[in-house]
Structures are given as structure tokens and as C-alpha cells.
C-alpha positions in Angstrom: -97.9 69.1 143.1 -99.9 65.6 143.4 -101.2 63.5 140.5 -101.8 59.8 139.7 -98.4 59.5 138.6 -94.6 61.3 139.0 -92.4 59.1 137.5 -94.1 57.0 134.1 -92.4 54.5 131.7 -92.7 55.3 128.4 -96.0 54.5 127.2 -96.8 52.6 124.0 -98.5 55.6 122.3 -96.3 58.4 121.9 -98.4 61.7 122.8 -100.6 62.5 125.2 -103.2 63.2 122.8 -103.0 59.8 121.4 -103.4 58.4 125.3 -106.6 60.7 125.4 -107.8 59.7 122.2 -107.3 56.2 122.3 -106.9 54.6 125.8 -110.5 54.9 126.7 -110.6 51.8 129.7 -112.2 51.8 132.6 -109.7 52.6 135.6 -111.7 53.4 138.7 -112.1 50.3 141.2 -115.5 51.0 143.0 -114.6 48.9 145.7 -111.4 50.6 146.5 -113.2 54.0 146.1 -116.0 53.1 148.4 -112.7 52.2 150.8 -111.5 55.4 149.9 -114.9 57.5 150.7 -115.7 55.8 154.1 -112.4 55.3 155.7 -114.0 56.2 158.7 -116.9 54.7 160.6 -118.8 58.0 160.4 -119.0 58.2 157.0 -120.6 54.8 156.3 -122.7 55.4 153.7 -121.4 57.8 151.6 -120.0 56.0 148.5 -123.7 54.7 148.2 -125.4 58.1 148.7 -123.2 59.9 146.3 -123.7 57.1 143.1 -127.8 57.2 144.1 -128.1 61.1 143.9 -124.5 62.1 141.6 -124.1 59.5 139.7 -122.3 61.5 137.2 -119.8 63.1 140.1 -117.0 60.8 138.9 -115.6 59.5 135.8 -114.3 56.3 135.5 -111.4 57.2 133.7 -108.3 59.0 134.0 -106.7 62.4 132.0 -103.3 62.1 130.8 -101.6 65.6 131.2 -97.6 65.6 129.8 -95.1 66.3 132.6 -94.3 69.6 130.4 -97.6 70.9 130.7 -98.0 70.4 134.6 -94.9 72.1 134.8 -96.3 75.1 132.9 -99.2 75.1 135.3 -97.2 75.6 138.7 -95.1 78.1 137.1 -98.0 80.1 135.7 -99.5 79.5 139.2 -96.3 81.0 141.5 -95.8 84.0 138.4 -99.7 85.2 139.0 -99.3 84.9 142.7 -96.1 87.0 142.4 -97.9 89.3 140.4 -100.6 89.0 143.1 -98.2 90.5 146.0 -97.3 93.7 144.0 -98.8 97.1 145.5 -100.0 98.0 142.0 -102.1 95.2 141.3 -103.7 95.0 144.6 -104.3 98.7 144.2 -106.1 98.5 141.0 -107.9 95.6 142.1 -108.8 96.6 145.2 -110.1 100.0 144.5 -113.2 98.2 142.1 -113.9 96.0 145.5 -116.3 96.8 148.5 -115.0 97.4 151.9 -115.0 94.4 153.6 -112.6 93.5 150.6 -110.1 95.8 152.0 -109.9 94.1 155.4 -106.5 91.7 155.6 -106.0 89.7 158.3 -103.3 87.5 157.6 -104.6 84.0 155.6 -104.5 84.0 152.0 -107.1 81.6 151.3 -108.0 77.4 151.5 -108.5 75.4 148.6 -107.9 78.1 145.7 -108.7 76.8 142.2 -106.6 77.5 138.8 -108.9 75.9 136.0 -106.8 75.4 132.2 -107.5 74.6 128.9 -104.6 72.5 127.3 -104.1 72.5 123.6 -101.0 72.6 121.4 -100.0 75.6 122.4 -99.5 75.0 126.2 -102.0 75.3 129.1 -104.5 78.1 129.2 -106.1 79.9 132.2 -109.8 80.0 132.3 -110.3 81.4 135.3 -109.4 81.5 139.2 -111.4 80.8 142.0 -111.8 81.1 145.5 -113.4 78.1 147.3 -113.1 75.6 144.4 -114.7 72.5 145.2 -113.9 69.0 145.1 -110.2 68.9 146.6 -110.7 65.6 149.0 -113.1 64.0 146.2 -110.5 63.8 143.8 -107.7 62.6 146.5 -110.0 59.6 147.0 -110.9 59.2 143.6 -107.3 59.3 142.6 -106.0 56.4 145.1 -108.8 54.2 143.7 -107.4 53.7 140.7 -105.8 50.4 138.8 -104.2 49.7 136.0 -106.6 48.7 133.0 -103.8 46.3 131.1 -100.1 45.5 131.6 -98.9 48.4 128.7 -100.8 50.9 130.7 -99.4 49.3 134.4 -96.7 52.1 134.6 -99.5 55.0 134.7 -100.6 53.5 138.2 -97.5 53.0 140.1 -98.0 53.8 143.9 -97.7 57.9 145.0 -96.4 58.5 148.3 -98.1 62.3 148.2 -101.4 61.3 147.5 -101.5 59.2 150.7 -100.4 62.1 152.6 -102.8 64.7 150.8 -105.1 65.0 153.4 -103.0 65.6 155.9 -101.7 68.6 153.4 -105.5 69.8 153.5 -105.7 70.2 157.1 -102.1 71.8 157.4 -103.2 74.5 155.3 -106.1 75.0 157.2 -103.5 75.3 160.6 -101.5 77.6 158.9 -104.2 79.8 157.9 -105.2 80.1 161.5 -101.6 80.7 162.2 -101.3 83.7 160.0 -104.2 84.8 162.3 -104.0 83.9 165.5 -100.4 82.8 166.2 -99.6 80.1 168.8 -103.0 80.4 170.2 -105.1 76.2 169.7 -107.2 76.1 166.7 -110.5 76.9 167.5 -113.5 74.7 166.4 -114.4 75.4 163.0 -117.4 75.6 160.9 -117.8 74.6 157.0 -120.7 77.2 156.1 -122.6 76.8 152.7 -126.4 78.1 152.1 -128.2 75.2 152.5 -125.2 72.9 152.6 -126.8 69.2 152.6 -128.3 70.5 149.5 -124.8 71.3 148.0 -123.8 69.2 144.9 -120.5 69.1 146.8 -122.1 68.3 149.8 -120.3 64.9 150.5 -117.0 66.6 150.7 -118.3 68.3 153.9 -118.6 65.4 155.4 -115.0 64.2 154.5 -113.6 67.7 155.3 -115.7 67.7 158.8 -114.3 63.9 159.4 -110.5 64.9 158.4 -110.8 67.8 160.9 -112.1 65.6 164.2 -108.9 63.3 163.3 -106.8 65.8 164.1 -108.3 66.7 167.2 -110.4 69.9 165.8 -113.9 69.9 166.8 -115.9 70.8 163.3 -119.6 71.0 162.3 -121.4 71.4 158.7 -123.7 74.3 159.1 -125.7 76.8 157.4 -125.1 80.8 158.0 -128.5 80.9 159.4 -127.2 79.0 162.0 -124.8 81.5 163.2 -125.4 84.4 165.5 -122.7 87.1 166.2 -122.8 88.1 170.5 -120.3 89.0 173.3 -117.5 89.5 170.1 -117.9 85.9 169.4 -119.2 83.8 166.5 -121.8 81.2 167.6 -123.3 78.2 166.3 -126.0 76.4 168.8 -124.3 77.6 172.0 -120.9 76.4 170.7 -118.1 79.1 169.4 -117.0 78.5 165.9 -112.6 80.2 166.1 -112.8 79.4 162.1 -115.0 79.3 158.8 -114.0 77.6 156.0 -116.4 79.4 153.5 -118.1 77.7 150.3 -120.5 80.6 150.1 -120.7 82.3 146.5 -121.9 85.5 148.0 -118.2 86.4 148.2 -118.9 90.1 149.7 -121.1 88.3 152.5 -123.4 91.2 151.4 -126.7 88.8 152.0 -128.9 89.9 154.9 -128.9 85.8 155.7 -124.5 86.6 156.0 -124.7 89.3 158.4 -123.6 87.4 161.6 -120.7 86.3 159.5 -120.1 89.4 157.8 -119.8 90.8 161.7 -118.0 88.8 163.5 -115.2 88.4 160.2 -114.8 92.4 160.4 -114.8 92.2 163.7 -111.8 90.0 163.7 -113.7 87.4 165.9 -113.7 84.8 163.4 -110.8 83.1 161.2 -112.6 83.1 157.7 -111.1 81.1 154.8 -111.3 82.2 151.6 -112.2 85.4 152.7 -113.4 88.7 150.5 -109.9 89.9 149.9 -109.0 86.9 148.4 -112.0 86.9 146.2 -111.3 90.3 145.1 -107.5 89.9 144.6 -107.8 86.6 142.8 -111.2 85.2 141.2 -112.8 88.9 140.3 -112.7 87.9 136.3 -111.6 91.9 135.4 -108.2 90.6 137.2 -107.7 88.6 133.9 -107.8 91.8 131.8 -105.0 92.9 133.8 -103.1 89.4 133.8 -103.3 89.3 129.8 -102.1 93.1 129.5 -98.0 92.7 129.0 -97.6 96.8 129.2 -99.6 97.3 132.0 -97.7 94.1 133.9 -94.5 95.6 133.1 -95.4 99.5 134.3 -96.3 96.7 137.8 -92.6 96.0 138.1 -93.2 92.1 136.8 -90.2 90.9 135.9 -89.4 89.8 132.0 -90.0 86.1 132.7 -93.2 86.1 134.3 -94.7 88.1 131.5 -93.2 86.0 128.9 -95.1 83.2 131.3 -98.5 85.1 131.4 -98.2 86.3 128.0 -98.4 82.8 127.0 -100.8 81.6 129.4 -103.8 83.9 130.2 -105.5 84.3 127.1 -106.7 88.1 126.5 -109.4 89.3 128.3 -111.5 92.7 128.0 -113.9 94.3 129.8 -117.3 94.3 127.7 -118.2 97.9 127.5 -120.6 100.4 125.4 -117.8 101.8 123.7 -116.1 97.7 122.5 -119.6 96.8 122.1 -119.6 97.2 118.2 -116.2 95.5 118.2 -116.8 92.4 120.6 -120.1 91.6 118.7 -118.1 91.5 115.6 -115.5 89.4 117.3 -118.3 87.2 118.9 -117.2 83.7 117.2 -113.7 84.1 118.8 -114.8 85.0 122.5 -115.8 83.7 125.5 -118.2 86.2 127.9 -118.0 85.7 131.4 -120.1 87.8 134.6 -117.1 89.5 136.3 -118.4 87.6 139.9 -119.4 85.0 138.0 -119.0 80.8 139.1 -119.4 77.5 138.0 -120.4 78.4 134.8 -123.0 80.6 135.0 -124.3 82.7 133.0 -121.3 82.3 131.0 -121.5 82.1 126.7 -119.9 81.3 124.1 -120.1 84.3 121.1 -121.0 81.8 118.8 -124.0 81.2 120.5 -125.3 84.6 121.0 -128.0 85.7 120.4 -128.9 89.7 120.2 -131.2 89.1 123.5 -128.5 87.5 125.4 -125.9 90.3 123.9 -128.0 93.0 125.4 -128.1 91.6 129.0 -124.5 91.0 128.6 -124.3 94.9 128.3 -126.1 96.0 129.9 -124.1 93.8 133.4 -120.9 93.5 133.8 -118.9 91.2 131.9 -115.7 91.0 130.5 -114.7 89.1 126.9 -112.3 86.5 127.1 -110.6 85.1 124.1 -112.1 81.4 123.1 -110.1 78.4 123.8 -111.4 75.5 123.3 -111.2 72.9 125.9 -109.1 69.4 125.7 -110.9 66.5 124.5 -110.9 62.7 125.9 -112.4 59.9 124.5 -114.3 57.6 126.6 -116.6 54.5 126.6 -119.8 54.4 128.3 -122.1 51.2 127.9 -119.6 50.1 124.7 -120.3 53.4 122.9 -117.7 55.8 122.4 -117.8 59.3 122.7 -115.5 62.4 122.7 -116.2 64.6 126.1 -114.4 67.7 126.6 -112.2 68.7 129.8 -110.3 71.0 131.8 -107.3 70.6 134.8 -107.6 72.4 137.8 -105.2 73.0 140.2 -106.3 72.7 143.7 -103.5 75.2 145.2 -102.1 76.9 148.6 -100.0 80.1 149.0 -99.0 80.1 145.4 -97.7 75.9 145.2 -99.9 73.3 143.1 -101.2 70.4 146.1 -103.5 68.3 143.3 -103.6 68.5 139.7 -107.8 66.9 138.9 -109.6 67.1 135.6 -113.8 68.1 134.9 -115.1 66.0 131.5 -118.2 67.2 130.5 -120.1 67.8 127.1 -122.4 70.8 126.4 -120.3 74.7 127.1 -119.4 74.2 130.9 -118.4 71.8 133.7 -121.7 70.5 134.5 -121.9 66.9 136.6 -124.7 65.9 134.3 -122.7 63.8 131.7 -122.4 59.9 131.3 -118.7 59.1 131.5 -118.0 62.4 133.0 -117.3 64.3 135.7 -113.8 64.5 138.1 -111.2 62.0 136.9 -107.6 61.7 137.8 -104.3 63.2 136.0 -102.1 61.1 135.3 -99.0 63.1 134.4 -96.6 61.7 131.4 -92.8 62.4 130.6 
């Protein structure tokens, strides 16, 4: 697990929360970030391009996160994932999936995102997904960091992990091709995305495609639009693509624009990471119902400890129905509704900000009730005014182990890239 910092003296304010409440300076170097962002030739440009068009993509501060609480995370991270492998959950959470969900090949899925709430209580999942963005943005925004004053020097001592994190990325992308294809040389590989350059996230594409050329893997950034299906192979402009890593939210590939994907990934022509399985195994938000349901997790076989870890962890979650509906509008101010293959935010409310025409679309789709927890808060400066943003930690992870621990400030109800002083910032983790 990767953060700012492993090993911290003690800091002159005794909490975490008093860090996040009252060390509000500036940390990021733009300088060393711009160093950071164009480390190759090809990418001159970038640092520039993304403050013109996202200049809220970055904060310019860190998150302090107690050593206790990271802990917490990769244990509640390796328990789910254990509770993942079981024949019952896959079972029950397979048999609400499409086919293509069923197919299993052998990777488990790049880049997989577990997003928490902290409070007093401990951290608290929010929700799992799939093909969370933003893993090689926060890498480089972590190593541009310095110190902001000599109490605060021991939060930004050097990490040997986060120099080698990239090299991390790309050996989970090897060893999902392994659990593939074996021996056999890593085919070139394609990051797909509907109209990627368009992406908010569209300059980590360019990192990803420049980390993958280093290490000898030919790579390309392309739209699925661009890819035809032939001769049992996936194309892109007369070229084969042996691997997809796969940003696209359509996580059936049940789009008529998917279909040469969709083929050649049932065909088992193409390497595809994250894939539908994992979609359906992991980031389906009716999993959580099952993750926050200690009887039904023990009738799974999970063992006393991992309950006890998920029990305090996954806040409860049930499925929004006709027959709760009387009870979860009564319950409203204490909730948290959610589309079951919802992302990013979307369509997502808070019950205290229903209103009976919103109510009724949420019956009448499918979404599931998650108990409310409110998100950390960290106060920052922006232009000598101080204000309280909110955030959450995700954990950028692989085969069940934390790789990078990043934080989202925002204000408003979600993550949204369109705050002053917020967007990613760094975790500094605190004994």
C-alpha cells in the first residue's frame, strides 16, 4: 500500500482531524509536478493542457489519513475479496448478471477502486468500482509534493514505493495477460474509452499509453469505433490489439457501438481488463446489500473475523423496492440512494434531498438504499479564504492488495472536479 508517507514523526497536532482542520498550506510544487506529468518527451505539453481545461483536477493540498485507518482499509479490502472467491457469492451475484458476465477467463481486473468515508468510527465503504480512474495522476501528483514548514517536514520524507508505482501499474497489466495467455509476449494493447480525448481523465491515457511503450508494449488511445472484429482477431487500423484495458461505463458492452469488442472478448481473441465478470462480481451496488448482511455472510462460510471486519465497514445497504418503499421514504434523512450500475456519482441522492418526483423515478429503476455517512472534511485555503471541502480515500487496488491510497475533495453531494481547492490530493498516512 503507497502513500505520501510510511514512517511520520510525531506531528505537533495530535489527531488527524486537527491536521485536516488546521494545516491548510499549500504542498503541491507545480514545477516538480509539471516534471512529474511530462517525464517523457512525448508528453510535452500536458501539465499545461490539463491546468487550461481541468483546472480543478488537483488540489494543492494533501489528506492526512491515521496509520490505523489505512490499516483498516487493506483489511476490509483482502476480507471482501475473500468473500469475493466464495461459490455462494459469485452464485448469487452472478445469477442477476447477463451472459457475457458469466464468461471467466483468468484476469481479475486493472485498476479496481475501493472509495471510503472516514469518521470516528473507522473507514466506511461507499462503493467499489471497476475501472476507477486516476491511478498514475495521483502517483505524479503525490511525488510533487514539499514540505510547507519545518513542523510539518516529517509528512514529506522520500517513499521508495511511490518511485516504483508505475512500474507496479504495468506489472499488473503483465500479469493479467499472464492469467490469460501464459508465456506467450504481450500483445499490443489498446486503452478504449467512448470518445476518449473527450474523457475528463483523458490525460492519464496518455501517461498510461507512454508507461506501456517504455516497456517495450506497443499501445494506442482509441475509441471502440475504431475496432473491427475479423479472422478471430481484434483490429484497430490494420494493427491487432492482444489487450484492452477498458474505461468504458457500458460494463455489459451491450452498446451496438461495443459489438466488435463484445465479439472478439467472448471469443477469447482479446485480453480485456476490467472485464464484465468483474463488474458484476464487484462494483454491481446490490453486492453491498450482501456485504452489509452478517447472517447471510455467515450461511457463505465467511469466517468470524471478516464479518466482524465487514460488519463494521460496509454500512447497510437495501435494495429499494415497492414493498420497503413506505419504509425507506420514512427513513429518507438517514440514506443514501444509489442506481445499482450506477458511476461517478450519478444519479445518486441524498434522502434529505428528495423530492416525491425524484422518489418515484427512484422506484420505479433499480436502486438500492445505502445508509448515509457523511464524508471527512478538510479545511483548505484558496485565494486567502478558508473553506471546509468534503472528501473521500480510494484505494487504487490489484488482486485484493492496496497499491495507492488518493483522496477526492469536493463540495456539493459527489466527487465532482468542479471545486476551487479541490479535486485529487495525496494521503499522507500518520502513526
Amino acid at each position: 500500500m503507497t502513500s505520501l508517507n510510511r514512517t511520520a514523526a510525531p506531528s505537533p497536532l495530535n489527531t488527524v482531524e486537527g491536521l485536516n482542520k488546521a494545516c491548510f498550506c499549500r504542498t503541491l510544487d507545480a514545477d516538480r509536478l509539471r516534471e512529474q506529468l511530462q517525464s517523457d518527451s512525448s508528453l510535452a505539453g500536458l501539465a499545461h493542457r490539463i491546468a487550461q481545461t481541468r483546472p480543478h483536477l488537483f488540489s494543492s493540498t494533501v489528506v492526512f489519513v491515521s496509520s490505523a485507518m489505512a490499516g483498516i482499509i487493506a483489511a476490509t479490502v483482502a476480507a471482501i475479496e475473500r468473500v469475493i472467491a466464495l461459490p455462494g457469492y459469485q452464485a448469487a451475484a452472478l445469477s442477476r448478471a447477463p451472459a457475457i458476465a458469466q464468461i471467466g477467463f483468468g484476469p481479475v481486473g486493472a485498476f479496481m477502486g475501493y472509495d471510503f468515508h472516514l469518521d470516528a468510527h473507522g473507514p466506511r465503504l461507499i462503493e467499489i468500482n471497476t475501472n476507477a480512474g486516476g491511478a498514475l495522476l495521483n502517483a505524479a501528483l503525490a511525488r510533487a509534493q514539499r514540505s510547507c514548514c519545518e513542523s510539518m517536514h516529517w509528512a514529506f520524507t522520500p517513499n521508495a514505493e511511490l518511485l516504483t508505482l508505475e512500474q507496479s501499474f504495468f506489472d499488473m497489466f503483465v500479469a493479467e495477460w499472464r492469467r490469460q495467455r501464459g508465456d506467450a509476449p504481450v500483445g499490443s494493447l489498446a486503452i478504449v474509452d467512448d470518445k476518449p480525448a473527450a474523457q475528463y481523465l483523458a490525460p492519464e491515457f496518455e501517461l498510461l499509453q507512454q508507461l506501456f511503450r517504455r516497456n517495450g508494449v506497443a499501445a494506442s488511445i482509441a475509441d471502440p469505433n475504431e475496432l473491427r472484429w475479423h479472422d478471430r482477431t481484434l483490429w484497430r487500423q490494420g494493427a491487432a490489439v492482444g489487450m484492452v484495458y477498458n474505461r468504458l461505463t457500458d460494463f455489459y458492452l451491450s452498446e451496438p457501438s461495443h459489438r466488435a469488442l463484445r465479439d472478439a472478448y467472448e471469443a477469447g481473441s482479446v485480453v480485456l481488463t476490467p472485464h464484465p465478470r468483474a463488474h458484476a462480481l464487484h462494483a454491481d451496488k446490490r453486492n453491498l446489500v450482501a456485504l452489509s448482511d452478517d447472517e447471510l455472510l455467515a450461511a457463505w462460510g465467511v469466517s468470524e473475523a471478516d464479518r466482524s471486519l465487514l460488519k463494521a465497514a460496509v454500512p447497510q445497504t437495501r435494495l429499494v423496492t415497492a414493498e420497503r418503499a413506505g419504509e425507506l421514504w420514512a427513513l429518507r434523512r438517514q440514506l443514501f440512494f444509489k442506481p445499482v450500475a450506477g458511476y461517478g456519482g450519478k444519479a445518486a441522492y441524498r434522502g434529505d434531498k428528495l423530492t416525491r418526483r425524484v422518489w418515484g423515478e427512484i422506484q420505479a429503476g433499480d436502486f438500492v438504499a445505502q445508509e448515509l455517512v457523511p464524508p471527512g472534511e478538510r479545511l483548505i485555503e484558496v485565494d486567502g479564504v478558508q473553506a471546509d471541502l468534503k472528501f473521500d480515500v480510494r484505494a487504487y487496488t490489484y488482486d485484493g492488495k492496496v497499491q495507492l491510497l488518493a483522496a477526492r475533495m469536493y463540495a456539493g453531494q459527489t466527487t465532482n472536479f468542479r471545486t476551487p481547492g479541490g479535486g485529487f490530493a495525496p494521503v499522507v498516512v500518520v502513526p
